[in-house]
C-alpha positions as CSV (number, residue, x, y, z in Angstrom):
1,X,-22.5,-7.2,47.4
2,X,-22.6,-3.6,47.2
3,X,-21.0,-0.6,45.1
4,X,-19.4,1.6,47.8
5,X,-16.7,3.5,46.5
6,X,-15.3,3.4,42.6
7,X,-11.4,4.4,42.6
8,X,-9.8,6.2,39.6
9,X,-6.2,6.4,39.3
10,X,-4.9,9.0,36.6
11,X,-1.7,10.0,35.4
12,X,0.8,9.5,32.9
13,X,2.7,6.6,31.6
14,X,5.8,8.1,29.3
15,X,7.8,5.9,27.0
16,X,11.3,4.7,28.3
17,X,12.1,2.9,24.7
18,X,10.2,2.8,21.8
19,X,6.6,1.2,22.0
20,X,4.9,-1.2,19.7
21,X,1.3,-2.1,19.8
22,X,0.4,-3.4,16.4
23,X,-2.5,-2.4,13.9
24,X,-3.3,-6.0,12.8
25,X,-3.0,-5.0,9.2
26,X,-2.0,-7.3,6.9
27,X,-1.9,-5.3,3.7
28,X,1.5,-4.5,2.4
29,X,2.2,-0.7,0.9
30,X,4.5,0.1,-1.2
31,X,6.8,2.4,0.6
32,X,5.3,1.5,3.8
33,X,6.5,-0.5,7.1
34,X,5.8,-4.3,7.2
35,X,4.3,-3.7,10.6
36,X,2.1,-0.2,11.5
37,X,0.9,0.5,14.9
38,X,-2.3,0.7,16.2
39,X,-3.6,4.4,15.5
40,X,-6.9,6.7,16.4
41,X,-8.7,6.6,12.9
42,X,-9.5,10.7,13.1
43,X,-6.5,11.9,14.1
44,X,-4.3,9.0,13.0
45,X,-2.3,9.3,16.0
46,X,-1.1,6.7,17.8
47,X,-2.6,5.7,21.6
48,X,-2.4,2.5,24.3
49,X,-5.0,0.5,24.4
50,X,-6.8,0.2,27.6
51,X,-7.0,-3.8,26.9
52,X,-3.4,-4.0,26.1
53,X,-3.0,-2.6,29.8
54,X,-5.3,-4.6,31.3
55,X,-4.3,-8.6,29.0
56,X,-0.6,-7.3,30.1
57,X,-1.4,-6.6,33.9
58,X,-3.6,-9.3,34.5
59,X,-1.4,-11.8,32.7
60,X,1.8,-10.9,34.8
61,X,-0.9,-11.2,38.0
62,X,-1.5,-14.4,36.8
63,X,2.0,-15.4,36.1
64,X,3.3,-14.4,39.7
65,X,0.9,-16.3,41.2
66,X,2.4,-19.5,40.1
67,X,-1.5,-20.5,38.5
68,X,-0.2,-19.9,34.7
69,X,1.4,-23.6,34.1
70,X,-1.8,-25.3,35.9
71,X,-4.3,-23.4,33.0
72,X,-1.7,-24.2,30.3
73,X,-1.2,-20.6,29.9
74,X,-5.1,-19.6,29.0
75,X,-6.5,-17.0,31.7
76,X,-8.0,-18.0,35.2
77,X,-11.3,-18.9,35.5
78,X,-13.7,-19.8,38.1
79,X,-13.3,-23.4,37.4
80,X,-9.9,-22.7,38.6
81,X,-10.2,-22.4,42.1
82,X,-11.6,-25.7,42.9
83,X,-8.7,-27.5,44.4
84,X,-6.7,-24.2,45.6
85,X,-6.3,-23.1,49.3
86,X,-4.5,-20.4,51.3
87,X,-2.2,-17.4,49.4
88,X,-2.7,-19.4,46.0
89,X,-6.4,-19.2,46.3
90,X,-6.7,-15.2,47.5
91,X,-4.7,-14.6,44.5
92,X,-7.0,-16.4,42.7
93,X,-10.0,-14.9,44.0
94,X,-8.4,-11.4,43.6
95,X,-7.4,-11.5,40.0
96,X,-10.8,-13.0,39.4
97,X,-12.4,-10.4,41.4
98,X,-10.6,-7.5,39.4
99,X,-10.5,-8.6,36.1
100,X,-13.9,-10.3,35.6
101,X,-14.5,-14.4,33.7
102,X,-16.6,-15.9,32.1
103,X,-18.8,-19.0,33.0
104,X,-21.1,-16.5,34.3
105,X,-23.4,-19.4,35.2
106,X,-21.7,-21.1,38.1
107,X,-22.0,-20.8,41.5
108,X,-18.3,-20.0,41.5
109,X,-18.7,-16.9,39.2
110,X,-22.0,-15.6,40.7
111,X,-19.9,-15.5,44.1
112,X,-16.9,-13.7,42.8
113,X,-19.0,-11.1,41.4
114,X,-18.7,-8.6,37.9
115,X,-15.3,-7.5,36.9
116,X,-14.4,-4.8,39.0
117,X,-11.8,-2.9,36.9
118,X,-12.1,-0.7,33.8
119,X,-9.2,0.5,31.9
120,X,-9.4,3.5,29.4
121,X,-7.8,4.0,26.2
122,X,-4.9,6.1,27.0
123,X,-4.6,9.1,24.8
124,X,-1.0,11.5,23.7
125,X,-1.0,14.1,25.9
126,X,-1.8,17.7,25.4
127,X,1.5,18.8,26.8
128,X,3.6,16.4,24.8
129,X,1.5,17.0,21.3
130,X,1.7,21.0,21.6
131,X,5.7,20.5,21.7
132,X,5.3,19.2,18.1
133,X,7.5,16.3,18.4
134,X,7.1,13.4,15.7
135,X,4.8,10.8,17.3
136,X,6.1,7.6,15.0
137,X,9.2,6.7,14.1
138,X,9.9,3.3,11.5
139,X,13.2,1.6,12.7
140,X,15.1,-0.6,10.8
141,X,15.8,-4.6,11.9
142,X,17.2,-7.6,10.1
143,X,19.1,-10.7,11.3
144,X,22.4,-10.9,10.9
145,X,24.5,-14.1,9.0
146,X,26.8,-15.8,12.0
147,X,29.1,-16.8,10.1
148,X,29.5,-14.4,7.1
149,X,28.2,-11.4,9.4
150,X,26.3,-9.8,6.8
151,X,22.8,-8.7,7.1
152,X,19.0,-10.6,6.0
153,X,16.3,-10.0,5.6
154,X,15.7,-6.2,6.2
155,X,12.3,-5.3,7.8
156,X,10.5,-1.9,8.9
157,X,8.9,-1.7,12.1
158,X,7.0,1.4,12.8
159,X,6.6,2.4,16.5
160,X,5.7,5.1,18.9
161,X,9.5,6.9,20.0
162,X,10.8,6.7,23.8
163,X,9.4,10.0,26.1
164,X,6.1,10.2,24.3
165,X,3.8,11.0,27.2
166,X,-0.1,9.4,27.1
167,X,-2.7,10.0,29.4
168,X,-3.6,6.9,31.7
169,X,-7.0,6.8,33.4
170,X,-8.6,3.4,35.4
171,X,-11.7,2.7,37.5
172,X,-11.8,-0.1,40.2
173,X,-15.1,-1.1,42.0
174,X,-15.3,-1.7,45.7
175,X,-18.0,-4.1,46.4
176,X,-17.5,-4.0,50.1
177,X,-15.3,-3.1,52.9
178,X,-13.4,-6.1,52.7
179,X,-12.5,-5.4,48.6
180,X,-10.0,-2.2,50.0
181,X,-7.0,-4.8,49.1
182,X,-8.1,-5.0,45.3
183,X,-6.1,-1.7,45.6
184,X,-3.2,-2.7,46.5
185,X,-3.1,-5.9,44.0
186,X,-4.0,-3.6,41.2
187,X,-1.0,-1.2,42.0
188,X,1.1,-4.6,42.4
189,X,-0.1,-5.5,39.0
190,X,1.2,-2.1,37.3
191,X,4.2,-2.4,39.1
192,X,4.9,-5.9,37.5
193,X,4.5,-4.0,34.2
194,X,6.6,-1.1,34.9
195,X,9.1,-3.7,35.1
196,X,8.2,-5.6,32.0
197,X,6.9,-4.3,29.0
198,X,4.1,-3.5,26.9
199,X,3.3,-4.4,23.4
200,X,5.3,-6.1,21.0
201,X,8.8,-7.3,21.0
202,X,9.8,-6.7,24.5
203,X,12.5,-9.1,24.6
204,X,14.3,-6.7,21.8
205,X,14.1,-3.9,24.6
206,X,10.7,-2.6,23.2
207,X,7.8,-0.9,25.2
208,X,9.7,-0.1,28.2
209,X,7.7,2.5,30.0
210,X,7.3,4.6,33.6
211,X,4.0,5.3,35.7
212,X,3.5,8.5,37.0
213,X,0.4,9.3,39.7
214,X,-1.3,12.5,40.1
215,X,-2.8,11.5,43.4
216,X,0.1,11.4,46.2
217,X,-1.3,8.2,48.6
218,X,-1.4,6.5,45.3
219,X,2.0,7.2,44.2
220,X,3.8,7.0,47.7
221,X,1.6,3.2,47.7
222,X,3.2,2.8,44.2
223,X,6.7,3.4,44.9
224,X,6.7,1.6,48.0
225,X,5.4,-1.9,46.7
226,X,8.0,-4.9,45.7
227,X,6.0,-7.3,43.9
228,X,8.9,-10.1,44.8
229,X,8.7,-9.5,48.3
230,X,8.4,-12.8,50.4
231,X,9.3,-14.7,46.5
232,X,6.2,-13.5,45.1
233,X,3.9,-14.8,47.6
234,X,1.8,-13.5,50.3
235,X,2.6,-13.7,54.3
């Protein structure tokens, strides 16, 4: 097992609906929403981070696979694979591969290797943050009475507005000539989120968002790939 190549993959990801990754405060202001987002604590503006990427990627990986009901939902680990042959075990062996386990003390682990795959915090561009736009915006919910139609329960969700533009930046490790196809499940991986969502409350049409490549093979790679393509499983 050798480093031979380590691929970044920069560009953009821009906001098709409003985004919600939350702060985990608990405190209540007065005046303030019941639930802030996540924010830089210098510049107090609001970013992605690289783990929500990654838990969200890896977690739709996992879910395509078909592995997600045998580990009751918790992510794949090495201990998984006993059992597993053909497509369901390369999948295996290639989320593992990319996005690391623990259990670094079996012989399963020690021959899958470290995680291969680092995602960075993705930053407000410089572009979108010179055109002065407001980067939070606090919208309104409640549930509505079926019967009598009138509204409960008001609440104030504060969240990052659609078109905001962040920087996105991640590193993959080739460990060998035969890791080239970490590549490609990586890209399939983003894809799956592309057409998910990120953050919070994504069944309420939250955190819809769009990739955009700077490098051309990997955006013609990008827009080629169909995720779905044999039902989700490999040839």
């Amino acid at each position: 097992m050798q480093l031979i190549k380590i691929k970044k993959i920069e560009g953009r990801i821009t906001l098709k609906s409003g985004l919600r990754i939350g702060a985990g405060d608990m405190e209540m202001h007065i005046g303030g929403t019941d639930n802030p987002i996540i924010k830089h604590p210098n510049t107090q503006e609001p970013y992605i981070p690289g783990s929500s990427v990654k838990g969200k990627v890896r977690s739709l990986l996992e879910m395509r696979s078909g592995l997600m009901g045998a580990t009751g939902g918790k992510p794949l680990q090495p201990k998984d694979l006993k059992g597993l042959n053909g497509a369901r075990e390369e999948d295996c062996k290639r989320i593992l591969k990319i996005f690391g386990a623990t259990g670094a003390d079996s012989s399963e682990a020690a021959e899958l290797g470290p995680t291969r795959v680092s995602f960075a915090d993705c930053p407000i561009t410089d572009e979108y943050r010179a055109k002065r736009f407001s980067l939070t915006e606090v919208k309104s919910e409640n549930s509505i009475d079926r019967i009598s139609g009138t509204a409960e329960h008001p609440r104030f969700i504060e969240r990052v507005p659609a078109n905001t533009e962040f920087d996105f930046s991640v590193c993959l490790k080739i460990l060998g000539p035969d890791e080239e196809e970490l590549l490609a499940t990586l890209l399939e991986g983003l894809k799956l989120l592309e057409l998910d969502s990120l953050g919070g409350s994504g069944s309420r049409g939250y955190g819809k968002i769009k990739f955009e490549f700077f490098d051309e093979k990997i955006k013609e790679a990008f827009d080629k790939i169909d995720p779905f393509a044999n039902g989700g499983q490999k040839p």
